[in-house]
MARFI-442542 format. One record per residue: residue number from 1; residue in one letter; x, z, y of N, C-alpha, C, CB in turn. Coordinates in pm, 1 decimal. Glycine has a CB too. Layout:
// residues N
+-----+------+----------+----------+----------+----------+----------+----------+----------+----------+----------+----------+----------+----------+
| pos | code |     n_c1 |     n_c3 |     n_c2 |    ca_c1 |    ca_c3 |    ca_c2 |     c_c1 |     c_c3 |     c_c2 |    cb_c1 |    cb_c3 |    cb_c2 |
+-----+------+----------+----------+----------+----------+----------+----------+----------+----------+----------+----------+----------+----------+
| NUM |    A |        X |        Z |        Y |        X |        Z |        Y |        X |        Z |        Y |        X |        Z |        Y |
...
+-----+------+----------+----------+----------+----------+----------+----------+----------+----------+----------+----------+----------+----------+
//
This chain:
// residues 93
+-----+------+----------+----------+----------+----------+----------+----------+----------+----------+----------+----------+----------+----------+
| pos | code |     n_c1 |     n_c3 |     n_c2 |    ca_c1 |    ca_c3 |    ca_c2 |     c_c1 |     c_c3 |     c_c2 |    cb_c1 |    cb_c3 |    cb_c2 |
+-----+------+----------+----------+----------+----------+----------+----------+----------+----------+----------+----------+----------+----------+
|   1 |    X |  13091.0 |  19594.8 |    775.1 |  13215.4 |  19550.9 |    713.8 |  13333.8 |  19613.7 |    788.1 |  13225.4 |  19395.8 |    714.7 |
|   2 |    X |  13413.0 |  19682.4 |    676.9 |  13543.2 |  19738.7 |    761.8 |  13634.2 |  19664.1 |    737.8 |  13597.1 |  19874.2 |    736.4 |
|   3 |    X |  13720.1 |  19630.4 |    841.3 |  13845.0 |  19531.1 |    865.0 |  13971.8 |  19631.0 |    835.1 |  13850.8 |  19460.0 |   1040.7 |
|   4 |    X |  14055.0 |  19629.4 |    785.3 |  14174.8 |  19688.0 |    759.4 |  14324.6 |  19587.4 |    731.0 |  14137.0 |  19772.8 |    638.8 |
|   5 |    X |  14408.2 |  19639.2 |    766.8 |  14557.1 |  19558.5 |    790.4 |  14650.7 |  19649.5 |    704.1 |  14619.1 |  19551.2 |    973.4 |
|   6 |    X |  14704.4 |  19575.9 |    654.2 |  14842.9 |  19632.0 |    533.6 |  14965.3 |  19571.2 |    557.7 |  14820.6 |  19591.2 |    362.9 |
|   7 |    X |  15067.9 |  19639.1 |    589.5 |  15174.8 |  19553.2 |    565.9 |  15274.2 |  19631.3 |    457.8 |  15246.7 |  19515.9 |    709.4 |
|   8 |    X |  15313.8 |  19487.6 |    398.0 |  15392.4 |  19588.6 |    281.6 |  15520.0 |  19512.7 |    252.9 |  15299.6 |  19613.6 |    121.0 |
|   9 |    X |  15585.5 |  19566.4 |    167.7 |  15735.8 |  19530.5 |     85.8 |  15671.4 |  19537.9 |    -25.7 |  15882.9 |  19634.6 |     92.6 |
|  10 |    X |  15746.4 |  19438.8 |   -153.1 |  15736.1 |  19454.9 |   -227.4 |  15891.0 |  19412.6 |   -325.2 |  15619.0 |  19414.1 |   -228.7 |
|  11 |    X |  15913.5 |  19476.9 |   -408.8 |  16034.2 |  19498.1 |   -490.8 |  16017.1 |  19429.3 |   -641.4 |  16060.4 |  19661.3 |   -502.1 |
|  12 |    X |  16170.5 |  19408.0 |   -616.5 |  16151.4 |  19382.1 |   -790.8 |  16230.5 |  19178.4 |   -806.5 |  15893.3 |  19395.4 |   -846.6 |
|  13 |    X |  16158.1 |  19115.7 |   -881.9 |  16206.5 |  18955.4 |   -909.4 |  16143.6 |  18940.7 |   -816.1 |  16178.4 |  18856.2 |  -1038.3 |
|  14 |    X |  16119.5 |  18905.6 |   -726.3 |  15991.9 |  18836.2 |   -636.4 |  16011.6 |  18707.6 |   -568.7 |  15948.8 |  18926.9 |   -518.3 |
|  15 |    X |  16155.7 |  18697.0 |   -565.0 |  16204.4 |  18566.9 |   -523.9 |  16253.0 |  18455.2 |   -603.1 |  16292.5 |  18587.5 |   -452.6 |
|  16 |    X |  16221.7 |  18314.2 |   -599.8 |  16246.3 |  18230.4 |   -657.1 |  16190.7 |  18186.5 |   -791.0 |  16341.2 |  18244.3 |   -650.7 |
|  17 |    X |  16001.5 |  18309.3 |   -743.5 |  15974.3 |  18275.5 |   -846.0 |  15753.0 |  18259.3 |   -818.3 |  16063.4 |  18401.7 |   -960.2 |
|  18 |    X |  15773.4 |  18171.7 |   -653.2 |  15702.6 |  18136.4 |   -619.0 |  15571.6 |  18226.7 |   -614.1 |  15714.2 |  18043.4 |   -666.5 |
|  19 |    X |  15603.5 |  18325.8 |   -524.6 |  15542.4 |  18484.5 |   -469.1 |  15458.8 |  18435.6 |   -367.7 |  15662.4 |  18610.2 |   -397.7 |
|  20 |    X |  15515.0 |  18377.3 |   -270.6 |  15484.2 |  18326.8 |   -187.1 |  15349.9 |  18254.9 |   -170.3 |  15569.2 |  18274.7 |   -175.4 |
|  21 |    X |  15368.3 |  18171.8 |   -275.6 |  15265.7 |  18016.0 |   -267.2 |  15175.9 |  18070.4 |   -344.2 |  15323.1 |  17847.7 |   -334.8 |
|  22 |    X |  15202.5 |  18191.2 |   -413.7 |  15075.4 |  18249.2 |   -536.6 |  14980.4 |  18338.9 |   -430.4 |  15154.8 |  18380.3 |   -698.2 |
|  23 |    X |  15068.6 |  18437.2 |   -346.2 |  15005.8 |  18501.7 |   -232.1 |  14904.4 |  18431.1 |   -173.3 |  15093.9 |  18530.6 |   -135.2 |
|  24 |    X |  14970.4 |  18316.5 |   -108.3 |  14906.9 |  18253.5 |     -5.4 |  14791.1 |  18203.8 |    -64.9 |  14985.0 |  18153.0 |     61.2 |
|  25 |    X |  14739.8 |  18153.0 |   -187.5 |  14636.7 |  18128.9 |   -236.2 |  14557.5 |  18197.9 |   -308.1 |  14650.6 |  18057.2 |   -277.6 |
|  26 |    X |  14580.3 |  18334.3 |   -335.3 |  14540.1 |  18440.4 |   -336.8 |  14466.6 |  18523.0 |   -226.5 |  14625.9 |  18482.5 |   -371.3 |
|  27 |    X |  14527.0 |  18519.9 |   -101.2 |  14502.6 |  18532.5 |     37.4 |  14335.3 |  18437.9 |     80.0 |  14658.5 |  18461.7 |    118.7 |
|  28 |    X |  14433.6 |  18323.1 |     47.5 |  14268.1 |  18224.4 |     62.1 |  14198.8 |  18248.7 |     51.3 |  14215.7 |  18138.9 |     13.0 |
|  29 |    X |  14155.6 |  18251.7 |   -141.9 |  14024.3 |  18314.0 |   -211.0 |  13984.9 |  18381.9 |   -166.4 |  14014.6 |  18362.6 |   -311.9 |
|  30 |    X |  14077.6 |  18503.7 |   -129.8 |  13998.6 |  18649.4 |    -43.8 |  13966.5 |  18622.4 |     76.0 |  14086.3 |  18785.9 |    -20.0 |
|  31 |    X |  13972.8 |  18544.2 |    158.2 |  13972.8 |  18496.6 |    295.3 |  14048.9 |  18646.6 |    363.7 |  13792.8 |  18449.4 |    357.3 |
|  32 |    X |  14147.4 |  18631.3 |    343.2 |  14272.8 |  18720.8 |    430.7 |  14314.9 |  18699.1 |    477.4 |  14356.7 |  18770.8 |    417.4 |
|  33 |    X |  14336.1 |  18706.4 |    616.1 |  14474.1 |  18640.1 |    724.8 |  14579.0 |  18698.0 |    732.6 |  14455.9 |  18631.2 |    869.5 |
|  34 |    X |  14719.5 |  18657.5 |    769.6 |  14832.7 |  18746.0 |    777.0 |  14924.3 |  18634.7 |    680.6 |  14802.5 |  18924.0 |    712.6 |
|  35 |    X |  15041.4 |  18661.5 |    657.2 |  15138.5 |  18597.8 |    649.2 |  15226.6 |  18688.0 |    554.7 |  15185.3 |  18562.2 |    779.5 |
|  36 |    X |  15325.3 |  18573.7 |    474.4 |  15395.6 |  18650.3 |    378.5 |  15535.3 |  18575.0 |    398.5 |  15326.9 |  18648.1 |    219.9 |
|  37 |    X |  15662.3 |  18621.0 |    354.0 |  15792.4 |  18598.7 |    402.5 |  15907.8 |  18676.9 |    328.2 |  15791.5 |  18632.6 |    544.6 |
|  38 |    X |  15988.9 |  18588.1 |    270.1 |  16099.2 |  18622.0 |    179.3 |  16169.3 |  18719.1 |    264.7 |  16192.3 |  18496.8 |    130.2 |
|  39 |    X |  16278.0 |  18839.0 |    231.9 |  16333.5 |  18914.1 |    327.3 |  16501.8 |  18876.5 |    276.7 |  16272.7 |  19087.0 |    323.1 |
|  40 |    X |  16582.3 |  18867.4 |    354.5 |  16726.6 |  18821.7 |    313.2 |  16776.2 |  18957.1 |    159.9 |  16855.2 |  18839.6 |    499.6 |
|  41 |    X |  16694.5 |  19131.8 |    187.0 |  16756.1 |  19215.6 |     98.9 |  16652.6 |  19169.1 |     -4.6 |  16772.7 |  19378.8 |    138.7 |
|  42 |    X |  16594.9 |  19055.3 |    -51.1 |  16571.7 |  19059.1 |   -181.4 |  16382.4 |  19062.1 |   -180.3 |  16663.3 |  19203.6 |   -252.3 |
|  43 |    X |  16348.5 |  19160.9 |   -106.2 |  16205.8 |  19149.3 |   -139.2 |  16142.9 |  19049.0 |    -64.3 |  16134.4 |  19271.4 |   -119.4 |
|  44 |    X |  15976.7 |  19103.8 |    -95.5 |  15910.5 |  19012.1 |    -30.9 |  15815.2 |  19104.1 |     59.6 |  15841.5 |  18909.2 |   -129.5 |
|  45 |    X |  15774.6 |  18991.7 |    204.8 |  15723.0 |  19116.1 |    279.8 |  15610.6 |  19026.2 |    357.5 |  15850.1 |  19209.6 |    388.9 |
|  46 |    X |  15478.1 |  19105.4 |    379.9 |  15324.8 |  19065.7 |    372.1 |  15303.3 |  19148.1 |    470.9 |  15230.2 |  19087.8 |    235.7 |
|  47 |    X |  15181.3 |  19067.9 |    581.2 |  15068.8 |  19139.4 |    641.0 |  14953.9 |  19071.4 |    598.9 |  15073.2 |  19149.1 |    790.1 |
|  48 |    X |  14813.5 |  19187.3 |    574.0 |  14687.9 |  19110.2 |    500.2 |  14598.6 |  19189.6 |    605.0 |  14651.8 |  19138.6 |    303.5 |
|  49 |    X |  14509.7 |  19107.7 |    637.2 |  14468.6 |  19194.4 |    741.1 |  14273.4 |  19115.5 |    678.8 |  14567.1 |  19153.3 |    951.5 |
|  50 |    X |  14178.8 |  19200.8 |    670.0 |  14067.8 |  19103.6 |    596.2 |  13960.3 |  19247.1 |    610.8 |  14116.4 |  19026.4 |    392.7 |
|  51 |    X |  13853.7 |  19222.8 |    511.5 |  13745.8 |  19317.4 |    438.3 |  13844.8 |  19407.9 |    364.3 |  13628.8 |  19233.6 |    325.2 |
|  52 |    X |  13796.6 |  19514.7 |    416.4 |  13914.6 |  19638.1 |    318.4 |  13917.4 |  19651.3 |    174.0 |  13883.8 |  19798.7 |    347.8 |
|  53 |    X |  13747.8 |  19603.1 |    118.2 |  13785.6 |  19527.1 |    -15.9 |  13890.4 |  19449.2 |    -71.9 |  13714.3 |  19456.5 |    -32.5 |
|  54 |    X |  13865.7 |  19308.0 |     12.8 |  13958.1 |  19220.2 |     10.5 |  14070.8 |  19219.1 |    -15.4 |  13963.0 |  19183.3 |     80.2 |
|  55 |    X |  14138.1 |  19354.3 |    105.6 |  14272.2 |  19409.4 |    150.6 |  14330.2 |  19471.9 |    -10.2 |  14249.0 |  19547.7 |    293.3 |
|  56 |    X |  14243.0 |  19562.4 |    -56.8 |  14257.7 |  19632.8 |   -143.9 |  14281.0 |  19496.5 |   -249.2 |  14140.9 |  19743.7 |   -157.7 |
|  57 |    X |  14232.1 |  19420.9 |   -326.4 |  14222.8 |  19352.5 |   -426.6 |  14354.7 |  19270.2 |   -428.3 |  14098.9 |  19280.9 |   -425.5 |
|  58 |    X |  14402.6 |  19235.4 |   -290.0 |  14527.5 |  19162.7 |   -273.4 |  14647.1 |  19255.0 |   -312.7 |  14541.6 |  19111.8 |   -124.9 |
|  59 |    X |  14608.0 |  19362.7 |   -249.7 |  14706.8 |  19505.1 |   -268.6 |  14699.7 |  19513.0 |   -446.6 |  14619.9 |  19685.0 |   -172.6 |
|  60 |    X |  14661.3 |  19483.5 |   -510.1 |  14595.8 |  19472.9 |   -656.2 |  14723.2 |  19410.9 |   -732.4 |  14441.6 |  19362.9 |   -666.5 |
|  61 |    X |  14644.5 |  19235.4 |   -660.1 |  14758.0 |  19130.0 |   -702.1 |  14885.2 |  19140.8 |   -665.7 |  14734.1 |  19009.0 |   -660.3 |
|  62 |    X |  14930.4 |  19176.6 |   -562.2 |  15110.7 |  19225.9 |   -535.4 |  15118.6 |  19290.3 |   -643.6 |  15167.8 |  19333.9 |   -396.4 |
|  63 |    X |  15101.7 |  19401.7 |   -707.3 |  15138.3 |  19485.0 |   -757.6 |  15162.2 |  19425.4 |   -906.6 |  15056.5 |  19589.3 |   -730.0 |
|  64 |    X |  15102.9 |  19317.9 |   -969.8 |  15125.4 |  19226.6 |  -1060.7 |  15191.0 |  19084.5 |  -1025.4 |  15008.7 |  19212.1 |  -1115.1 |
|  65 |    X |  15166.1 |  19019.5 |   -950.1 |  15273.1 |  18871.2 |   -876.4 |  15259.1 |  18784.0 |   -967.3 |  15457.4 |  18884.9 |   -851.9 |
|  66 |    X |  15303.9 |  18690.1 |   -938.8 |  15268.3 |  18599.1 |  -1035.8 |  15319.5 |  18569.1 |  -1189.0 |  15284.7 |  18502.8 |   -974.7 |
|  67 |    X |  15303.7 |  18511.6 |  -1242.1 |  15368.5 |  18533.0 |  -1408.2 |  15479.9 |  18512.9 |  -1427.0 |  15323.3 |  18455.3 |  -1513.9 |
|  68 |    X |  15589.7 |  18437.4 |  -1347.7 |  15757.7 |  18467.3 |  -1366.0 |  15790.2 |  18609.7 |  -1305.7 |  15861.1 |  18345.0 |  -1275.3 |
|  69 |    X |  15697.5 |  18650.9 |  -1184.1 |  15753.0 |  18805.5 |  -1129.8 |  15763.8 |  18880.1 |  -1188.8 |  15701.9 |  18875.3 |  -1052.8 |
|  70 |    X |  15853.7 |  18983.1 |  -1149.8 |  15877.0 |  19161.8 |  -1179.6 |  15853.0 |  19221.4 |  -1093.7 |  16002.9 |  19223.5 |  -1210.0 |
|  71 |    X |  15751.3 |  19302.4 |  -1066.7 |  15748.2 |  19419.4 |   -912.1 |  15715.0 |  19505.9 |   -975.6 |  15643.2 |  19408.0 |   -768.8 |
|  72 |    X |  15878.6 |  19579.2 |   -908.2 |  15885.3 |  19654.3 |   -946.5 |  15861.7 |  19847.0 |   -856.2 |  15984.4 |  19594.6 |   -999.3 |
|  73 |    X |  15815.8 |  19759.8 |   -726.7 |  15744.2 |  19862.8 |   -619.2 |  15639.4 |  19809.9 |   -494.5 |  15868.1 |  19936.1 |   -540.5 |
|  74 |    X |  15569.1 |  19830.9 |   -446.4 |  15479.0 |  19789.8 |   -338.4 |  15484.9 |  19912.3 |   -225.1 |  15320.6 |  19763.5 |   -401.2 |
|  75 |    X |  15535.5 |  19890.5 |   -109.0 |  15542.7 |  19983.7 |      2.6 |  15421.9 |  19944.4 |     70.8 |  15674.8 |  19976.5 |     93.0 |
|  76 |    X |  15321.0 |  20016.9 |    117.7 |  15239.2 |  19979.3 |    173.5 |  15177.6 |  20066.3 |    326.1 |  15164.2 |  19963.6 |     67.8 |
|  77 |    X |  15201.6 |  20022.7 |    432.2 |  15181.4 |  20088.8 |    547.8 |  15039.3 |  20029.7 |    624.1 |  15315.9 |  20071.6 |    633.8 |
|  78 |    X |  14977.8 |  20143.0 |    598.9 |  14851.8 |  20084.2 |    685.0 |  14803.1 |  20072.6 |    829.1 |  14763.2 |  20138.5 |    647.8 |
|  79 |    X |  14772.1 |  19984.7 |    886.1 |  14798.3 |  19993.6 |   1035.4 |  14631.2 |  19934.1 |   1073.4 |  14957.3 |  19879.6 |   1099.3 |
|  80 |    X |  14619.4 |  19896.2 |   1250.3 |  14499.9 |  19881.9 |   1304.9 |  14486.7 |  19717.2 |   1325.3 |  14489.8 |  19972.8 |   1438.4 |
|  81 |    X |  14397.9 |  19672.1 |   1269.5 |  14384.5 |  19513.4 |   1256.2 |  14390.7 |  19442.3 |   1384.1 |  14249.9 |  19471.2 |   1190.7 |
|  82 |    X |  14461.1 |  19373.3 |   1415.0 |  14505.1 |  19258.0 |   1545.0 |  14409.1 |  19162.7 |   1566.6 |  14639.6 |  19165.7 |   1518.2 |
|  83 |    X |  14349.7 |  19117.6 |   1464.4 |  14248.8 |  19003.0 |   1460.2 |  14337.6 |  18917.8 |   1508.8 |  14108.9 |  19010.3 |   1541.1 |
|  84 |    X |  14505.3 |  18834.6 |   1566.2 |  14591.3 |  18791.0 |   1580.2 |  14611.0 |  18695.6 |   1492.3 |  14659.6 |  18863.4 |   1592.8 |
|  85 |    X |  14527.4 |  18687.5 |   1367.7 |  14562.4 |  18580.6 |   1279.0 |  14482.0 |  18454.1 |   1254.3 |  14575.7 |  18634.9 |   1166.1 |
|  86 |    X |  14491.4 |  18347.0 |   1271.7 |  14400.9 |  18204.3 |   1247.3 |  14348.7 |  18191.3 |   1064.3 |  14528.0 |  18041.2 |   1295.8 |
|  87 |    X |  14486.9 |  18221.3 |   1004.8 |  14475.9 |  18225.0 |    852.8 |  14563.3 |  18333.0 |    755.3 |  14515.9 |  18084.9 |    810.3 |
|  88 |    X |  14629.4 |  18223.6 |    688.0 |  14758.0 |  18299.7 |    613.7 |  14837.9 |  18185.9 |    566.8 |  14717.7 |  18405.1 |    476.2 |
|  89 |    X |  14965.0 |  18242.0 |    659.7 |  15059.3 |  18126.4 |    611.5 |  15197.4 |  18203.1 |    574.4 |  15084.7 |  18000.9 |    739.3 |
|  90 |    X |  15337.1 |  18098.7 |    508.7 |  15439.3 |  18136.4 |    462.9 |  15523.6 |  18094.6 |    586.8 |  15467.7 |  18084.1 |    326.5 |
|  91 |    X |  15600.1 |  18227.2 |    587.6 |  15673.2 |  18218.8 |    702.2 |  15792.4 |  18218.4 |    630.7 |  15654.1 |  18324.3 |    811.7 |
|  92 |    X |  15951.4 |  18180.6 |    710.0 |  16071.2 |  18152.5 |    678.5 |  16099.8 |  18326.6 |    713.6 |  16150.0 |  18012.6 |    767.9 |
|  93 |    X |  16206.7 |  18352.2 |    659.2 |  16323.6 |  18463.2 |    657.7 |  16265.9 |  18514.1 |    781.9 |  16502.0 |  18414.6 |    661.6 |
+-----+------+----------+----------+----------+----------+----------+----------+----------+----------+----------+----------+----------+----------+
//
């Protein structure tokens, strides 16, 4: 099993239209750790760190959001997994 870490931006409606709480239980299902967090310029911004499957399938769901969203971009930087995470939770600003 390969472990892989993503952190990304994502663009578009993403706020105020419960990105967050759809992530985070999205995250679950996949058993992904890492954390997601509104950004003051508007987007929304994620580390998923899991099975590179996993990683990938979440990378999936950003790219669609939940059914009030618009994303309208996904930045995605791939980096070396921390194992640093207990779960996946919503962090403040």
């Amino acid at each position: 099993m390969t472990v892989r870490q993503a952190h990304i931006h994502v663009r578009g409606r993403v706020q105020g239209v419960n990105f967050r709480y759809f992530a985070r239980q999205e995250a679950t299902k996949l058993s992904i750790k890492g954390w997601v967090r509104n950004r003051l310029d508007g987007r929304v911004e994620a580390v998923f760190e899991g099975e590179e499957n996993a990683v990938h399938m979440m990378l999936d769901w950003c790219r669609q959001g939940p059914p009030m969203a618009r994303v309208d971009d996904v930045e995605t930087t791939w980096g070396e997994p921390s194992g640093a995470f207990g779960g996946f939770e919503i962090r403040r600003f």
